[in-house]
N, C-alpha and C positions, 0 to 999 in steps of 0.2 A: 717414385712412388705413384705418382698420377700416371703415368703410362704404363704400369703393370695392372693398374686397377682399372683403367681403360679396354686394354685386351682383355682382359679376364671378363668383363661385362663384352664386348664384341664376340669374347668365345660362347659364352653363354648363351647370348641373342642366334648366334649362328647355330648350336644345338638345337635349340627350340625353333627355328625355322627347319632344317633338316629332319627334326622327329614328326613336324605339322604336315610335310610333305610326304611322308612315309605313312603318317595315320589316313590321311586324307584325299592326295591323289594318286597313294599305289594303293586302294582300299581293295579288299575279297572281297567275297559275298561271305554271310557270316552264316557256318554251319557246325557251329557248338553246341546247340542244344533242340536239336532235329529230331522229335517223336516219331518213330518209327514201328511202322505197322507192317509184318509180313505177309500175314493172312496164311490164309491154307489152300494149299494149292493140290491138282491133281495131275499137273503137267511139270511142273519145276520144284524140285528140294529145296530147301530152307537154305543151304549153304550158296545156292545159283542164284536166288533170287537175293540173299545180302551182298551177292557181289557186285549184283547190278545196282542195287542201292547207294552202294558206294562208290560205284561209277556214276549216278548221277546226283552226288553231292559233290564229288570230284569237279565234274562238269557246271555245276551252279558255283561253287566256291571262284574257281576260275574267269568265271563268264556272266555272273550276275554283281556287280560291282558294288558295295554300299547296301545291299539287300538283305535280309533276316530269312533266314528256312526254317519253317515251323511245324509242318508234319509232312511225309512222305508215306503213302501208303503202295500197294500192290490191289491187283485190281484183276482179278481172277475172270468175271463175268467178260470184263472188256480184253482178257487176253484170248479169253477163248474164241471170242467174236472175231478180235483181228486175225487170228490166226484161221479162223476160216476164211476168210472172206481175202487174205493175201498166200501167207504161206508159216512153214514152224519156224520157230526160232524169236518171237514177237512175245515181248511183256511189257502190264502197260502198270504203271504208276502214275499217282497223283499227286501232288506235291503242293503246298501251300505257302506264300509267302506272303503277298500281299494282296493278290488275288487270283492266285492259281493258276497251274500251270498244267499241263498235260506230256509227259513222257512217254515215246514211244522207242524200244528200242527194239534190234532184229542181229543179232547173233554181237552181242555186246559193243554196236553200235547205237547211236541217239542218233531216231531219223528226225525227230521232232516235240 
């Protein structure tokens, strides 16, 4: 009786270490409840630019660890500028976490 009751608290302790490990040191970035702003654009449809949005929640979910996403916007003024001043293919988004971030991508790459 004592050593079934034994392993059964040993299985238990081993659970809840396992699950502390999984919450805590394989943690995402957390992007469940990410306000999203598309804006209006004169260069990208509405379908281009939610796909890049979702490549750079993709890429925060992945790459920001323990982190909160709280608004992603598109940033028309700032695409039009880099796309002069580089080349087409550049959209820029804003993104806020805990103190903002600046997204730059160029044919569905993240330069920065």
């Amino acid at each position: 009786m004592r050593k079934s009751k034994l392993a059964y608290i040993l299985a238990f302790l081993l659970c809840v270490a396992i699950l502390w490990l999984i919450k805590y040191q394989m943690s995402f970035g957390n992007v469940e409840h990410v306000e999203m702003n598309y804006g209006k654009s004169t260069v990208y449809q509405l379908d281009e630019r939610k796909a890049a949005a979702e490549t750079i929640l993709e890429y925060f979910k992945n790459g920001f660890e323990g982190c909160k996403f709280y608004t992603l916007t598109y940033l028309e003024d700032d695409t039009l500028k880099y796309q002069q001043e580089n080349s087409e293919g550049i959209m820029i988004f804003h993104g806020r976490f805990k103190e903002g971030f600046l997204v730059i991508m160029r044919n569905g790459i993240i330069l920065g």
